[in-house]
C-alpha positions as CSV (number, residue, x, y, z in Angstrom):
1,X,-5.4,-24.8,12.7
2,X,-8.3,-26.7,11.8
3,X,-9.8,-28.7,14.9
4,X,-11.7,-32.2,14.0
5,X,-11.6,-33.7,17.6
6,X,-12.7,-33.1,20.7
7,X,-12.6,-34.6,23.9
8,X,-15.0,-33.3,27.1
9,X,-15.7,-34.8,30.5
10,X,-19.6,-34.0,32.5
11,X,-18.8,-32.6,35.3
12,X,-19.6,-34.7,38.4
13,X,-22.2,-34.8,41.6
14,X,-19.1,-33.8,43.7
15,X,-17.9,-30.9,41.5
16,X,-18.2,-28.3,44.0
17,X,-15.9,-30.1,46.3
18,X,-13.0,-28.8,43.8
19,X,-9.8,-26.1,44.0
20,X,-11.2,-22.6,43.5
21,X,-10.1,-19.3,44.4
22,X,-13.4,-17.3,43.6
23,X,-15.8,-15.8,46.1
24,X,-19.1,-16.9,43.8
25,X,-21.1,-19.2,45.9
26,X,-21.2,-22.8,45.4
27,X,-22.1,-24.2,41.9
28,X,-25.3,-25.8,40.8
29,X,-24.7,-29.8,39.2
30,X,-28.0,-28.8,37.6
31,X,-27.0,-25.7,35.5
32,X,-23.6,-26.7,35.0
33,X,-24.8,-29.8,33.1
34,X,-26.8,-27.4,30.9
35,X,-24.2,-25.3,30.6
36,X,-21.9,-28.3,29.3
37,X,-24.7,-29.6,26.7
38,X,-24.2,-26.3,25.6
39,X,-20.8,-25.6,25.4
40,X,-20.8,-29.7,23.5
41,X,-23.1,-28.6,21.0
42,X,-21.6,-25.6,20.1
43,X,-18.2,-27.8,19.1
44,X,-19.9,-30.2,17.3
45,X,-21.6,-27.4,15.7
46,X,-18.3,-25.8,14.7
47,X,-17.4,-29.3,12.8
48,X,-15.7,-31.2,15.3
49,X,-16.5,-34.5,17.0
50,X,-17.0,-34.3,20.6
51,X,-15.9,-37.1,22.8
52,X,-17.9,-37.0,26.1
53,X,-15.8,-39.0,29.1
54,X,-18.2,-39.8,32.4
55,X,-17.3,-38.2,35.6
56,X,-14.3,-39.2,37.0
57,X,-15.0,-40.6,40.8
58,X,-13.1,-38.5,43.2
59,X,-11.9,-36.1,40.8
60,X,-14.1,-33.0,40.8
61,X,-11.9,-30.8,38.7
62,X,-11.5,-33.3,36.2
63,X,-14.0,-31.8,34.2
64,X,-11.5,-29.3,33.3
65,X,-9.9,-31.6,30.1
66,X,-7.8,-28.9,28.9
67,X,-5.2,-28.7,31.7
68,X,-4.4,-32.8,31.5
69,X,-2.8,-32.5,28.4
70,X,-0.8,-30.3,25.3
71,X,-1.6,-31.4,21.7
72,X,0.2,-30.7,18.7
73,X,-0.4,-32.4,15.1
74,X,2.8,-35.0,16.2
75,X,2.5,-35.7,19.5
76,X,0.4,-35.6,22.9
77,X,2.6,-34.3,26.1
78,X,0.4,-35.4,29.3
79,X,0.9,-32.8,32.1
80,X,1.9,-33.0,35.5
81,X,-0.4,-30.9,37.3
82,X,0.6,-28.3,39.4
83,X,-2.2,-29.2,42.2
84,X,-1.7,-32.7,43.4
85,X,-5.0,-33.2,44.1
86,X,-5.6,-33.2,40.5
87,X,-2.7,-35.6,39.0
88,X,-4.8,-38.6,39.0
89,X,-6.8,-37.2,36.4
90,X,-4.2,-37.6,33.8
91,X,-4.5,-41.9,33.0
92,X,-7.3,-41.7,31.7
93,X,-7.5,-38.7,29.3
94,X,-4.0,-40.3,27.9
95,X,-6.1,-43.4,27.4
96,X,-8.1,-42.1,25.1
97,X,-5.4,-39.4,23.3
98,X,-3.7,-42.4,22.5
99,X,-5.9,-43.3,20.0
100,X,-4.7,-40.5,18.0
101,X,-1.3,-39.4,18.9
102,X,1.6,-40.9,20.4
103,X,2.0,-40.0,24.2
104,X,4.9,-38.3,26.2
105,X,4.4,-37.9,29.7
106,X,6.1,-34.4,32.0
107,X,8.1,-35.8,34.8
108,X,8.3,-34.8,38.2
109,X,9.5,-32.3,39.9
110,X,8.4,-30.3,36.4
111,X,4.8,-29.3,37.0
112,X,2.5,-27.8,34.1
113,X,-1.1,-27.3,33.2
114,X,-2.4,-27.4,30.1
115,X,-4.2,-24.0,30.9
116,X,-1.3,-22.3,30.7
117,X,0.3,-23.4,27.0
118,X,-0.9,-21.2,24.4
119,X,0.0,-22.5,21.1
120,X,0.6,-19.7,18.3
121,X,1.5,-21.1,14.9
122,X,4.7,-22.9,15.6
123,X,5.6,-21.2,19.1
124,X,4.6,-21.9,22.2
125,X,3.8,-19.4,25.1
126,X,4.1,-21.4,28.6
127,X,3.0,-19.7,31.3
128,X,5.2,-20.0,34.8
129,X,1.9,-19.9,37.1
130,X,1.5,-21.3,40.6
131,X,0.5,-24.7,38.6
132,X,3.7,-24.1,36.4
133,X,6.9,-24.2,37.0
134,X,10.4,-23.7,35.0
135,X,11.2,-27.6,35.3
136,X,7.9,-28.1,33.6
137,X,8.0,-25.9,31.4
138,X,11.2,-26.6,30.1
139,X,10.5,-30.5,29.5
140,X,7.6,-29.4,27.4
141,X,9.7,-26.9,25.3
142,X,12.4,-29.7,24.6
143,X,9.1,-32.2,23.4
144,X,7.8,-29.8,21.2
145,X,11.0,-28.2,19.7
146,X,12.1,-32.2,18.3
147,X,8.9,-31.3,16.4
148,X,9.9,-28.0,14.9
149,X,8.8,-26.0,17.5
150,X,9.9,-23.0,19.7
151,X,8.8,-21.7,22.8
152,X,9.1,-19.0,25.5
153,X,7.9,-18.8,28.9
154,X,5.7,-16.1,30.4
155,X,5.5,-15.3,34.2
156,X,2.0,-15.5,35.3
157,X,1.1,-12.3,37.8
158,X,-2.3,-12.8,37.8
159,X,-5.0,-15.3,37.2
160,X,-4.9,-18.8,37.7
161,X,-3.6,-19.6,33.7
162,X,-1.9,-17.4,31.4
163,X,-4.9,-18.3,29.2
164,X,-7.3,-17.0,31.7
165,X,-5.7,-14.0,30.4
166,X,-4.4,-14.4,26.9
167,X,-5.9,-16.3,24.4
168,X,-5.6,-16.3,20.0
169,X,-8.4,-15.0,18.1
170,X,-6.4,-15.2,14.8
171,X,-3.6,-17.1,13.6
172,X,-1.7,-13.7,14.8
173,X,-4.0,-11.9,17.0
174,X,-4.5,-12.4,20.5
175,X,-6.8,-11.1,23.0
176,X,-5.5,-10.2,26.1
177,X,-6.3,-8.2,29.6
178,X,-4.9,-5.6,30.5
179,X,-2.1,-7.6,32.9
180,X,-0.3,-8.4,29.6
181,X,-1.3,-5.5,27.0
182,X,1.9,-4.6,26.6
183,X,3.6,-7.7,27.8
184,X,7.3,-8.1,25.2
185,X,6.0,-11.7,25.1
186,X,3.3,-11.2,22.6
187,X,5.3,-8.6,20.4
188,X,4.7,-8.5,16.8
189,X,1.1,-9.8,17.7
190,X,-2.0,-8.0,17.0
191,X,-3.6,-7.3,20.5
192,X,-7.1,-6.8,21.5
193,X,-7.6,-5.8,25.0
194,X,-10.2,-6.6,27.1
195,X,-11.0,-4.2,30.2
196,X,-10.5,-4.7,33.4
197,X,-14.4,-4.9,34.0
198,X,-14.7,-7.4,31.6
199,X,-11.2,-9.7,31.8
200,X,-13.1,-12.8,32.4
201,X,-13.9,-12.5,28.7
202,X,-10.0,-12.8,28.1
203,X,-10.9,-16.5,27.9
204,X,-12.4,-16.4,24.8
205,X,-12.1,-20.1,22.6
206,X,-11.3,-19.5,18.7
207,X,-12.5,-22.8,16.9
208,X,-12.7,-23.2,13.4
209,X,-13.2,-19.3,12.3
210,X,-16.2,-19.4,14.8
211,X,-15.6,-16.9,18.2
212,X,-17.0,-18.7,21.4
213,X,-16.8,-16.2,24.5
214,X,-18.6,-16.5,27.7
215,X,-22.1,-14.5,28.1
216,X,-22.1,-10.9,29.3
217,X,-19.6,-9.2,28.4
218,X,-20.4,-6.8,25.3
219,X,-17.9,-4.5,25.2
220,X,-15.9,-7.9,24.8
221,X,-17.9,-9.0,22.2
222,X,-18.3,-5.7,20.2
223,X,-14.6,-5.8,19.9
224,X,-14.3,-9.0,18.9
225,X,-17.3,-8.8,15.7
226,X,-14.0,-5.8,14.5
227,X,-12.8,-9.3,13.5
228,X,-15.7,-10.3,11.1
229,X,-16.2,-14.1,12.3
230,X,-19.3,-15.4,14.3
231,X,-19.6,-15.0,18.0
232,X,-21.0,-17.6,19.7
233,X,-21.8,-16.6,23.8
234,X,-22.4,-19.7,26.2
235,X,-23.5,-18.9,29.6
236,X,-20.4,-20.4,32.0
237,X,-21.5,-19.2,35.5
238,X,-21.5,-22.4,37.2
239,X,-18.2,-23.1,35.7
240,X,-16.4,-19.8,36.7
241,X,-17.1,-20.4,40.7
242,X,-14.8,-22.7,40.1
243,X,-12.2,-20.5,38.7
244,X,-12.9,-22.4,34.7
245,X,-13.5,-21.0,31.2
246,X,-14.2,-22.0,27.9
247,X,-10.8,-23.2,26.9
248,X,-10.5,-25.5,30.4
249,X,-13.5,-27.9,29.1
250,X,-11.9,-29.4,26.4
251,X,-9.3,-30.2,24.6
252,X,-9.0,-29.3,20.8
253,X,-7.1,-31.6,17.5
């Protein structure tokens, strides 16, 4: 799929007040907003145009676009996500998505995150996480298949997202950790795995035959230049105390 659009939100003065599971210190406004220029520039460098939202007041997660919203060529499904304290940051990210798509929203009690919707061609992999559940999963499988889609769901063991885990690299290659190598999910994909010392790097953004994967991890990266596109690393440190990747800042059309 070829991406034109973008849409991004600068993280906030309060975005270490937000939900995080790691044990990596607090995170610095300073060299996150760096690390977001960055991360922009780089989009806009792979031919897309980068909508930047403000901070959104008493949101401090909100930063994380990706998990607001799925996005297919028809249609925008607007989550319902799984941690209450972030559901108010849906309005406004539908405000501007619906400029460009029409808008379906995910009802209550279904729960999702956009984190955890890997779309592959015309499939979908949903991920049942702790932000996930069945209900909302299923509501965004019967949006998508009016479309012409399919879909299956994937139980999440570990991470937060099945796409801090498993991400495409190709229009039928993934990478992937360890945690779903050999999962029946992904069968009749090509797999790359990531190691266990390096399974941050599963989250790994593929946008427009350019590979954008977060700094440091070079067995990672040598695995990935096997795949003869350009690899683009972006430093992410500040973002990953906050349990965030490369796919969680934006979201892609």
């Amino acid at each position: 799929m070829v991406f034109t659009q973008a849409i991004t939100r600068r993280p906030g003065p309060d975005m270490a007040a937000g939900i995080t599971t790691a044990d990596l210190g607090l995170p610095d406004l300073e060299a996150a907003q760096i690390q977001f220029d960055a991360y922009v520039k780089t989009l806009s460098d792979c031919g897309m145009s980068v909508i930047v939202l403000d901070p959104l007041k008493g949101q401090p997660d909100a930063h994380f676009v990706e998990d607001t919203a799925v996005i297919t060529p028809e249609v925008a499904v607007m989550t319902h996500p799984g941690a209450s304290a972030r559901q108010g940051e849906v309005d406004s990210v539908e405000q501007v998505l619906a400029d460009f798509r029409k808008t379906i929203r995910i009802q209550a009690p279904g729960t999702i995150d956009g984190g955890d919707v890997l779309m592959m061609g015309n499939h979908f992999l949903i991920g049942l996480s702790d932000r996930t559940n069945p209900e909302g999963a299923r509501q965004l499988g019967e949006i998508v298949a009016a479309y012409g889609y399919t879909w299956t769901t994937v139980t999440v063991a570990a991470g937060l997202h099945f796409k801090s885990s498993v991400n495409a690299v190709g229009e039928k290659t993934v990478l992937t950790t360890t945690t779903f190598a050999d999962h029946p999910a992904l069968a009749g994909l090509r797999r790359i795995i990531v190691s266990a010392a390096e399974a941050y790097a599963g989250n790994t953004l593929l946008i427009n035959g350019h590979l954008i994967m977060p700094a440091g991890f070079p067995d990672t990266r040598h695995k990935l230049e096997s795949l003869q596109m350009p690899v683009v690393e972006l430093d992410t440190s500040e973002f990953r105390k906050m349990d965030g990747g490369l796919t969680c800042l934006s979201l892609r059309f």
